[in-house]
Each structure stands twice: as structure tokens, then as C-alpha cells.
C-alpha positions, 0 to 999 in steps of 0.5 A: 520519436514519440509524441508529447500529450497531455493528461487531458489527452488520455482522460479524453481516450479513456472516457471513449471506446474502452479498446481504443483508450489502450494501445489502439482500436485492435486491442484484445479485451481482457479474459472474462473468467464465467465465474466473474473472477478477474484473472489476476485477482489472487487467491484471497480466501486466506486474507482472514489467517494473516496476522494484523500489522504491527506497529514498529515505532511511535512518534509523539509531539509532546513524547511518551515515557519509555518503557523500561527506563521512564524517560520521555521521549519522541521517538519509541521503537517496538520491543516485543511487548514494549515501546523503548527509547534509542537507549533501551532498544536492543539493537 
């Protein structure tokens, strides 16, 4: 059965000996790549070449005018180029 702690608990141990806040004093330390780079790190020298993210939808307090049929609307999704209302949307 395991025993019930408090959060306070684990800041105590983590703010201790860096092993012992783990799973015991005998814990391995994490592999140090001599590079410096952290083993799970990922590859990041092709972040540059993905594409910005897009907006899909938009949401106006006061509504924004469709697109393609001008009525004003809370709610716009994306459509290549355009932001249309349920209407419009080519679902």
C-alpha cells in the first residue's frame, strides 16, 4: 500500500539531494552527452523549416463579417484563404 504525502512532501525532497528527491539515494544520474546535449533533446536543426501554425477559427465578441456572404458572425472557420461562417463552410 502506498503511503499518502503531501506536495510539500516532494518540494522538500526535491530541494535536497538531487538523487534522493527520486526514487531512492541509489539512483543512476542521468547520461551526460560530453557535447553537453541532453540525451532525449531531439533533433532541432530542422525547427526553422516547419511551417508557422495556422489558425483554423476565429471567435469575435462583437462578430466579424464573413467572407464570402458578409453576414456577421461570432464564430469563422478557415477556408483556404477566408474566414466563412457555418453557412459558407464547405463541410
Amino acid at each position: 500500500m502506498t503511503e499518502d504525502r503531501s506536495l510539500d512532501d516532494f518540494a522538500e525532497a526535491a530541494a535536497g539531494d538531487g538523487d534522493a528527491a527520486r526514487t531512492g539515494s541509489d539512483a543512476e544520474p542521468d547520461p551526460v552527452d560530453p557535447d553537453g546535449a541532453k540525451p532525449d533533446s531531439g533533433d532541432l536543426d530542422g525547427a526553422a523549416d516547419a511551417d508557422p501554425a495556422v489558425a483554423t477559427s476565429t471567435w469575435h465578441a462583437d462578430g466579424a463579417a464573413c467572407d464570402r456572404c458578409g453576414e456577421r458572425v461570432h464564430r469563422r472557420w478557415r477556408e483556404a484563404d477566408a474566414f466563412v461562417c457555418a453557412d459558407c463552410a464547405s463541410w
